[in-house]
C-alpha positions as CSV (number, residue, x, y, z in Angstrom):
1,X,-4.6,68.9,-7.0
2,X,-2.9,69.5,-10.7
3,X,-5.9,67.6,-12.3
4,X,-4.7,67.5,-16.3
5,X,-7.1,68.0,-19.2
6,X,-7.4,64.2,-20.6
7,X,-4.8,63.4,-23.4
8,X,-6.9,63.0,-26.4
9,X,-5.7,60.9,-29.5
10,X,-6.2,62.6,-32.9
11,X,-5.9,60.8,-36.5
12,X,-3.3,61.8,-38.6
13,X,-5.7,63.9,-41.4
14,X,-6.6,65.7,-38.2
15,X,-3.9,66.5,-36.8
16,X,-2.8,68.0,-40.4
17,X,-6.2,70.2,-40.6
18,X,-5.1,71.2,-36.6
19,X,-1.5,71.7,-38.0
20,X,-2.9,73.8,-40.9
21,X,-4.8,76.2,-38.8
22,X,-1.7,76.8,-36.8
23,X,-3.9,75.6,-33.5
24,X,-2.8,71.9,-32.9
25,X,0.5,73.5,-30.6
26,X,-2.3,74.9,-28.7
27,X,-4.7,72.0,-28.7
28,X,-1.6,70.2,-27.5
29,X,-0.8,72.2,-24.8
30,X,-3.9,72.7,-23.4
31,X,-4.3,68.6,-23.7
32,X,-1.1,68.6,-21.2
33,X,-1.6,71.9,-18.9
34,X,-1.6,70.9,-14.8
35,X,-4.0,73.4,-13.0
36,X,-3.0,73.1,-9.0
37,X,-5.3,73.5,-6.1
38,X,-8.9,72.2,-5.7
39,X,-10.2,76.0,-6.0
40,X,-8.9,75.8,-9.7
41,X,-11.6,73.0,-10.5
42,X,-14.2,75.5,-11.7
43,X,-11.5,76.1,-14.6
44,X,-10.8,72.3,-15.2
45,X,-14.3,71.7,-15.1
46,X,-15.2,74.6,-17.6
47,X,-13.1,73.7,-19.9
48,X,-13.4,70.6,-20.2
49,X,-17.5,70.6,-20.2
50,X,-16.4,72.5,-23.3
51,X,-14.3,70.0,-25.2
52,X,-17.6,68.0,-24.2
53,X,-20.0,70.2,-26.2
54,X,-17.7,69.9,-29.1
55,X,-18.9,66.3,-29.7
56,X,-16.7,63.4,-30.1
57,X,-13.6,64.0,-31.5
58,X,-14.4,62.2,-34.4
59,X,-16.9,64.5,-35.8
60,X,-13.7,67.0,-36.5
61,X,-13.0,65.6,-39.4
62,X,-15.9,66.8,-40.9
63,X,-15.4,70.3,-39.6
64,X,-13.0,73.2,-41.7
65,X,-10.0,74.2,-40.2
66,X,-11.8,77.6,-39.7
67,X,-14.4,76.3,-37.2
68,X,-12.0,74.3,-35.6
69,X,-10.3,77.5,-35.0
70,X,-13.2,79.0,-34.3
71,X,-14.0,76.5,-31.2
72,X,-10.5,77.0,-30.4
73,X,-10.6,80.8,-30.0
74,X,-13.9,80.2,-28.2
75,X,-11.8,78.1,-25.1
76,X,-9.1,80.1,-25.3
77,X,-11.3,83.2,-24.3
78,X,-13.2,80.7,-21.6
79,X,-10.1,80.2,-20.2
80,X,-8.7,83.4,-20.0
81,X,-11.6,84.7,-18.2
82,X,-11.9,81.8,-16.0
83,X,-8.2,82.6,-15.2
84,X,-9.0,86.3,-14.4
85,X,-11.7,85.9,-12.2
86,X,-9.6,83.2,-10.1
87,X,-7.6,86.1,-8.5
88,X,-10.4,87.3,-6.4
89,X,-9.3,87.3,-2.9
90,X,-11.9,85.6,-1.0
91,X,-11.8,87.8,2.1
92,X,-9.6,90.7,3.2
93,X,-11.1,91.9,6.4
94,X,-9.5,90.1,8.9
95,X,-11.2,88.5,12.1
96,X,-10.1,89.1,15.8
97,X,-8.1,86.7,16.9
98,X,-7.2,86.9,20.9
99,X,-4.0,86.1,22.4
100,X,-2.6,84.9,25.9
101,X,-0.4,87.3,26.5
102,X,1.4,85.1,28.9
103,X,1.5,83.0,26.1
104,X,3.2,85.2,24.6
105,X,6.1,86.1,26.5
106,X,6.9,82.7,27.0
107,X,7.3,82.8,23.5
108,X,9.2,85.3,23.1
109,X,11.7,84.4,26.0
110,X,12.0,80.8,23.5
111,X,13.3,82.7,20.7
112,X,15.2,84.8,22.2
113,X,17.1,81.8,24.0
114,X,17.8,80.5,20.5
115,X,19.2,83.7,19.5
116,X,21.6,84.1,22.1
117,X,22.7,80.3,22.8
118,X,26.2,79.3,21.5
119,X,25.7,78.2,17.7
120,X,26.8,75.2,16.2
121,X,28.2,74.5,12.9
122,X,26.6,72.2,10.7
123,X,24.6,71.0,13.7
124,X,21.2,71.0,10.9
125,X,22.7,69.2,8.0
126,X,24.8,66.9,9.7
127,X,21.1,65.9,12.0
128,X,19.1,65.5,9.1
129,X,22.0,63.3,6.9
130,X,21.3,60.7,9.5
131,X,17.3,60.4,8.3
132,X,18.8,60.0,4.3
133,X,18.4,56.8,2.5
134,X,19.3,57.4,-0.9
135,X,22.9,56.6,-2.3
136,X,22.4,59.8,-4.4
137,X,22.8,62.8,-2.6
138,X,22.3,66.5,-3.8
139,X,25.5,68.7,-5.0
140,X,24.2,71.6,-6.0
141,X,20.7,73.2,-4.0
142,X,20.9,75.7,-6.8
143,X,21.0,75.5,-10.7
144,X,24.0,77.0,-11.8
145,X,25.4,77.4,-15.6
146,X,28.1,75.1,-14.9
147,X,26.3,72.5,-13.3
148,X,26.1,69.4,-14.4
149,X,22.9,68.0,-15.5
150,X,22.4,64.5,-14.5
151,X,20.2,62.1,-15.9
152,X,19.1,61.3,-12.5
153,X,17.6,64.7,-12.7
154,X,15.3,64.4,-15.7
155,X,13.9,61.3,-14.3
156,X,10.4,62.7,-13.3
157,X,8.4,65.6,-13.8
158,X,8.2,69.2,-12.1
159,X,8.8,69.3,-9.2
160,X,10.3,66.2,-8.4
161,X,12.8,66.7,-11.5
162,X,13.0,68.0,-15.3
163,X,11.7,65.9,-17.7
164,X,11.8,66.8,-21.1
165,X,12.9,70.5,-20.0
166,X,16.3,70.0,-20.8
167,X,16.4,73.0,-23.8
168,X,14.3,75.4,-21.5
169,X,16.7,74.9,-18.8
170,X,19.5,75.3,-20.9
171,X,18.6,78.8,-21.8
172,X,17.6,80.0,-18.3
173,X,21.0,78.8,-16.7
174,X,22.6,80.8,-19.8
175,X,21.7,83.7,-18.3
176,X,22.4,83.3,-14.5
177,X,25.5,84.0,-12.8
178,X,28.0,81.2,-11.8
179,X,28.4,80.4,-8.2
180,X,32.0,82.1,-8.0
181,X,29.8,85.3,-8.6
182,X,27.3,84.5,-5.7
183,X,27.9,86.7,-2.6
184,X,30.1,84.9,0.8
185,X,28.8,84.4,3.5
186,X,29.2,87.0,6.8
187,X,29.0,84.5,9.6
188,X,31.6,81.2,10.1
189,X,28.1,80.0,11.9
190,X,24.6,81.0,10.5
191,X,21.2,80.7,11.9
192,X,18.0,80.3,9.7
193,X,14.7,80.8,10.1
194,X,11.9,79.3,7.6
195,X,9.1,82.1,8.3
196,X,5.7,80.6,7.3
197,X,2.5,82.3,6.6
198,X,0.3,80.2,9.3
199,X,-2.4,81.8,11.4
200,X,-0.5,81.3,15.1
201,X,1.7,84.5,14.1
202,X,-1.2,87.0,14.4
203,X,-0.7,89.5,16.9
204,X,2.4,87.3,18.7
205,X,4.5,90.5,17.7
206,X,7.3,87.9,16.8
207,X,8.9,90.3,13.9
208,X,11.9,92.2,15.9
209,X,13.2,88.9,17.0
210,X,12.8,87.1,13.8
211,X,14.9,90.1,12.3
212,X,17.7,89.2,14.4
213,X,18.5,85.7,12.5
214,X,21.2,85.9,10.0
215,X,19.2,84.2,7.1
216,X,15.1,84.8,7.0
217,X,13.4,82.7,4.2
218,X,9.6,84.1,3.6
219,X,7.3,82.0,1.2
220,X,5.2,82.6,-1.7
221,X,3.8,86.0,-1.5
222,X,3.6,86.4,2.6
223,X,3.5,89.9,3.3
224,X,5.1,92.3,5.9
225,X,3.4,95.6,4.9
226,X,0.6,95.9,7.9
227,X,2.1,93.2,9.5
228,X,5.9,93.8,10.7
229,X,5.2,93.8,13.9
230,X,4.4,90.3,13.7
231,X,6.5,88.9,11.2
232,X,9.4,91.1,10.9
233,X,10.3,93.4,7.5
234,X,13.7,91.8,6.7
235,X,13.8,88.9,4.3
236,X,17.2,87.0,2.9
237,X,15.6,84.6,0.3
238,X,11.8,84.9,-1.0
239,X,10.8,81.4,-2.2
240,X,8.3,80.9,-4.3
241,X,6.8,79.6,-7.8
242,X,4.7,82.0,-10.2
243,X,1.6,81.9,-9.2
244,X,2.6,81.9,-5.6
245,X,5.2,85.5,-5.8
246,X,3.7,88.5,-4.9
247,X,2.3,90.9,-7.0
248,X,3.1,93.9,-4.7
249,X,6.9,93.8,-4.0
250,X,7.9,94.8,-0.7
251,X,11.5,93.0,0.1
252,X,13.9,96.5,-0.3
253,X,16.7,94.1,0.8
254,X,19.6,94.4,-2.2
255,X,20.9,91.1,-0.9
256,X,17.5,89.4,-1.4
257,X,17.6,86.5,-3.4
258,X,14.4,85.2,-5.2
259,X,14.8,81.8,-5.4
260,X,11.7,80.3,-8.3
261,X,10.6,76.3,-7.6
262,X,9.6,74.9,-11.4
263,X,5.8,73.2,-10.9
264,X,5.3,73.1,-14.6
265,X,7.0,73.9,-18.1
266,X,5.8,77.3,-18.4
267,X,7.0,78.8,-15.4
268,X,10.1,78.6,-16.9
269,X,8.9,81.0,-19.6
270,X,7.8,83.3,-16.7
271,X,11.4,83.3,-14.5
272,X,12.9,83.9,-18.0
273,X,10.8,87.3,-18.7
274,X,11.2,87.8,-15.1
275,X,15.3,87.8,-15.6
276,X,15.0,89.3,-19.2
277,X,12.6,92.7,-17.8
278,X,10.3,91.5,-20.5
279,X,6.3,90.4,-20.7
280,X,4.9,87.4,-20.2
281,X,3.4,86.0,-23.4
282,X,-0.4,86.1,-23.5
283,X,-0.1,82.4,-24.6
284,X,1.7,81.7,-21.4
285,X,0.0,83.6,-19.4
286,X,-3.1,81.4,-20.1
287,X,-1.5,77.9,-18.1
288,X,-1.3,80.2,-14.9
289,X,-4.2,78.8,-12.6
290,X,-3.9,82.6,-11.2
291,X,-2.6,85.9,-12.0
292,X,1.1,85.7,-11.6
293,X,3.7,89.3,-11.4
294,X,4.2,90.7,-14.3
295,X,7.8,91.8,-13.5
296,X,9.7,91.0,-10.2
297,X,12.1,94.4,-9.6
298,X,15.3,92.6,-9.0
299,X,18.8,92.2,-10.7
300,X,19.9,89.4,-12.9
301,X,22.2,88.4,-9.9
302,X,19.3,87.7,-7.2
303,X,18.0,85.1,-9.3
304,X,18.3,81.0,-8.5
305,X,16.3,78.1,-9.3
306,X,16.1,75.7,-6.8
307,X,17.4,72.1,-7.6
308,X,14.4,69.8,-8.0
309,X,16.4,67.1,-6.2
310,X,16.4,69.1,-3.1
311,X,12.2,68.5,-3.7
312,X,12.9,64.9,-4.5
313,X,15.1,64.3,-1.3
314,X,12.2,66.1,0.7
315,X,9.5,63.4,-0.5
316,X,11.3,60.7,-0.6
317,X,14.0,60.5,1.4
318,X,12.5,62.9,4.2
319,X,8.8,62.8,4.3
320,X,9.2,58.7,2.7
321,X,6.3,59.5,0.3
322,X,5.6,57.1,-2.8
323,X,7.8,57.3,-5.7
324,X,6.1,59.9,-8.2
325,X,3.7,58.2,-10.8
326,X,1.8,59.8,-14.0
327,X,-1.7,59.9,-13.7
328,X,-4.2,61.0,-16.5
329,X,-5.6,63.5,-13.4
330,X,-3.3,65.1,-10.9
331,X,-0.7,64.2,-8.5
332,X,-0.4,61.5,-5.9
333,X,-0.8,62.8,-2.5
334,X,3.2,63.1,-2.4
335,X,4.2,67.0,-3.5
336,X,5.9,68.2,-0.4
337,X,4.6,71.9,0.9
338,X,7.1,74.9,-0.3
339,X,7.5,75.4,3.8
340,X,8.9,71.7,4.3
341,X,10.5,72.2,1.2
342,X,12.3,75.5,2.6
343,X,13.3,73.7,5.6
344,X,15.5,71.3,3.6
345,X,17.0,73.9,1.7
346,X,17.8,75.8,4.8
347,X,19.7,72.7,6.1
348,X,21.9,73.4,3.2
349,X,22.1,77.1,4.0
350,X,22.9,77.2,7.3
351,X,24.1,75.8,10.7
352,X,21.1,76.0,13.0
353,X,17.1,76.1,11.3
354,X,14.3,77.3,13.1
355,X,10.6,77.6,12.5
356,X,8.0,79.7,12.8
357,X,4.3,80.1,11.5
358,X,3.9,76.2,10.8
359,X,1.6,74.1,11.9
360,X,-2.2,73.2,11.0
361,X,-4.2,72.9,14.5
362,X,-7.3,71.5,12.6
363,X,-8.8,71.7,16.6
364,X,-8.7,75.6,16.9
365,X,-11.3,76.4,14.6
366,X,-11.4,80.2,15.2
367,X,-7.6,80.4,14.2
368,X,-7.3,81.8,11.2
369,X,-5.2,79.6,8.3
370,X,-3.2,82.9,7.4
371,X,-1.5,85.8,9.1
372,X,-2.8,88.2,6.9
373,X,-6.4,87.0,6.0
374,X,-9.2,85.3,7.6
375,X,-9.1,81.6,5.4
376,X,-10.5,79.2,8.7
377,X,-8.3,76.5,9.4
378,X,-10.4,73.7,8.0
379,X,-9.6,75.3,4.4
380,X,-6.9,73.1,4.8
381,X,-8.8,69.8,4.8
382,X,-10.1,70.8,0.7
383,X,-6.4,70.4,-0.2
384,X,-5.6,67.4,-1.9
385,X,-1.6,67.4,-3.0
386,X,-0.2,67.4,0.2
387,X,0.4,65.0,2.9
388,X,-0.2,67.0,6.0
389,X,-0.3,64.4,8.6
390,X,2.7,62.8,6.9
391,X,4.7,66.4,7.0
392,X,3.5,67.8,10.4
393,X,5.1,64.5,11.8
394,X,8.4,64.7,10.0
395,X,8.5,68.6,12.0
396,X,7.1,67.4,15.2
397,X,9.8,64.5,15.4
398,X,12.4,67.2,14.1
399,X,11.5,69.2,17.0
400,X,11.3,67.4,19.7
401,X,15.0,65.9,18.7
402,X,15.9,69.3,19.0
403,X,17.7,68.8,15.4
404,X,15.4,72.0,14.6
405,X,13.3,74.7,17.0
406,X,9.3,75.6,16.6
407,X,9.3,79.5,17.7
408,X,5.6,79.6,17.4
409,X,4.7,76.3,19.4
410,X,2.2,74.8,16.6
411,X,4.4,72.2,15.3
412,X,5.7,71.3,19.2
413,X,5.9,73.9,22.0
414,X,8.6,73.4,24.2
415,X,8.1,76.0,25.8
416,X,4.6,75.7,27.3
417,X,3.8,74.8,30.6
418,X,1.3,72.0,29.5
C-alpha cells in the first residue's frame, strides 16, 4: 500500500518557470504524496496516467508558465474528484450472520472470568519486556511539549518515526498540555481492553461486559450507534489517523482521549485544525486518500499523539519485521496494523490487556470482515502493507502464554471445547 507518485527531476530553468507560476510547491508535493490501501490505486493510477499525457518532462520547457498551470489545475481537479468519490461506502446492508448460541455463553462466561479474577499489576508490560531486543526503549508513549526529541526519533519516516517533521511537530506539541496536566489514574490496578472492529463480534452481544473494563480503546472510526449491544457504548481512548476517525462522533465520554497516529506530513496539518476548531486547507485536504472529519468535538485537553517509537518497537522489536527502507512505490510489507499497534500501547496503559474483535479466519468465508458492514473476509487478502500471518502469530503466541486474553476466540479460544 502507500504507492508514491515517482520523484521526477526538473532542470533548473524549469523549476524557475514552476517557481514563477507559484505551482512547483504543488508539483513537489504531489511528486512526494503516499496514498495507502490498494482501493486508492484508481487515484494513483489516474493521476499518474495524467503526468503521462503531459509528454516527457522535457517538452516543459517549451511550455508558458500559464499552461503549465493550466495542466496543473487540470490534476488538481482530477484528484480532487478522484478523492471525493473514494468515500463511497461499498455496502451498507448487512448480511445475516448466525451464531451458536452455546458458543456464545461460553464466551461470555470467559470474559466475565477475566473481569472478576484478582488483577495483577504490571503483569502486561513486565510479559511483553521479556520479547524486547532493542537497547532503546520508549519513555514517553505520548508526545508531550516537554519531551525530548531524540534523534533516534527522526530516523525514519511516518509511522515508524519523524523525519524531516521536526518544525511541524514543534508547533503541534506547542499547543498540547503537559503531562502534569493529564488526568490520574482511578485504579492502583487497571484492565484494558483493545476493541477491534473484526466480523466475530456480530450478534455475540459482548458490549455490557466490555463496559465493565477500566480502559476500552476503539479503533479508527468503529461504531457503537446500532451496535451497542455488541460492542459496548463506552470508549476511554479512540485511536486513529485522519482518514481512519469517524465522521459521525459518537464517544459522549468527557474523559475520552483521541489519541492521532502520524502516517504522513499532512495529517499533522489536520490534528492541528482539529485542536485549533479551524478548516482543513483545501490544499491539504487533497493528500487525504479519503474524506477525513472536518472537526473532531473535543477539548484541547483530550488530544495526544502517539510516540512513533511505540510503532517502531511494535515492528521491530515485537512483530521482528525488516528495518524500514525507502522505496520509489510504497511500503515494505512491515507497517504494523493500528489494532497490534493499540495492544502495545495498552501494555503501557495498563496492568492486564485483553482482546476482542481480532482475528482474520480467511476459512469462514461467510463471516463478515466488519461488525458493522458486510466487507467478506477475503477483502483482507487485497491488502498489501501488512503482515498478517506475521501479526496473527505474535497474538496467538501472546495468548496462549496467557501474557494477554482473546475474548472473542479468533486469535486463540481457550475457551472452546475443541
Amino acid at each position: 500500500m502507500h504507492p508514491i507518485l515517482p520523484q521526477w527531476t526538473l532542470s533548473s530553468d524549469v523549476r524557475q518557470r514552476l517557481d514563477s507560476s507559484g505551482t512547483f510547491s504543488l508539483w513537489r508535493i504531489l511528486s512526494k504524496c503516499s496514498l495507502p490501501d490498494r482501493s486508492r490505486h484508481l487515484r494513483t493510477c489516474g493521476v499518474r496516467n495524467l503526468l503521462c499525457t503531459m509528454g516527457k518532462l522535457k517538452t516543459l520547457h517549451c511550455l508558458r508558465p500559464s499552461r503549465v498551470s493550466l495542466m496543473l489545475l487540470t490534476l488538481v481537479c482530477l484528484f480532487y474528484l478522484l478523492n471525493y468519490f473514494s468515500d463511497v461506502k461499498t455496502d451498507s446492508k448487512l448480511h445475516a450472520w448466525v451464531v451458536d448460541p452455546s458458543h456464545r455463553k461460553l464466551m461470555h462466561q470467559h470474559t466475565q472470568s477475566i473481569l472478576t479474577r484478582q488483577c495483577r499489576p504490571q503483569f502486561v508490560r513486565n510479559a511483553i519486556k521479556t520479547r524486547l531486543n532493542s537497547s532503546w526503549r520508549v519513555t514517553d508513549h505520548f508526545l508531550w511539549r516537554d519531551t525530548v526529541l531524540t534523534e533516534d526519533m527522526f530516523q525514519y519516516p511516518p509511522p515508524f518515526g519523524l523525519r524531516d517533521m521536526r518544525g511541524k511537530l514543534t508547533d503541534i506539541l506547542n499547543l498540547l498540555p503537559t503531562p502534569a496536566a493529564q488526568v490520574h489514574l482511578e485504579k492502583a490496578c487497571q484492565r484494558c481492553v483493545v476493541v477491534g472492529n473484526g466480523g466475530i463480534l456480530r450478534g455475540m452481544e459482548l458490549g455490557p461486559l466490555i463496559d465493565q473494563f477500566d480502559v476500552i480503546i476503539r479503533l479508527n472510526s468503529g461504531p457503537m450507534q446500532g451496535f451497542c449491544r455488541d460492542v459496548g457504548n463506552r470508549t476511554s481512548i479512540r485511536m486513529s489517523y485522519p482518514e481512519g476517525s469517524p465522521k459521525k462522533w459518537e464517544d459522549p465520554d468527557p474523559r475520552l482521549l483521541f489519541v492521532a497516529v502520524v502516517f504522513k506530513s499532512v495529517d499533522f496539518s489536520w490534528l492541528k485544525a482539529m485542536i485549533t476548531k479551524k478548516q482543513v486547507s483545501f490544499w491539504d485536504w487533497l493528500f487525504f486518500w479519503q474524506k477525513v472529519p472536518d472537526r473532531i468535538p473535543l477539548e484541547l485537553s483530550q488530544f495526544r499523539i502517539l510516540n512513533p517509537d511505540v510503532v517502531r518497537e511494535t515492528a521491530l522489536d515485537l512483530l521482528h519485521l525488516p528495518t524500514p527502507q525507502s522505496h520509489i512505490w510504497g511500503w515494505d510489507k512491515n507497517v504494523p496494523t493500528l489494532g497490534v499497534t493499540a495492544l502495545n500501547l495498552a501494555s503501557y496503559l495498563c496492568d492486564e490487556v485483553s482482546l476482542a474483535g481480532f482475528g482474520y479466519d480467511l476459512t469462514q468465508k461467510g463471516m463478515p470482515l466488519h461488525y458493522y458492514d458486510s466487507l467478506p473476509m477475503t477483502t483482507m487478502l487485497m491488502q498489501t502493507m501488512h503482515d498478517v500471518a506475521q501479526e496473527t502469530a505474535l497474538l496467538k503466541g501472546l495468548v496462549q502464554e496467557g501474557v494477554i486474553s482473546d475474548l472473542t476466540g479468533a486469535v486463540h479460544c481457550s475457551f472452546c471445547s475443541s
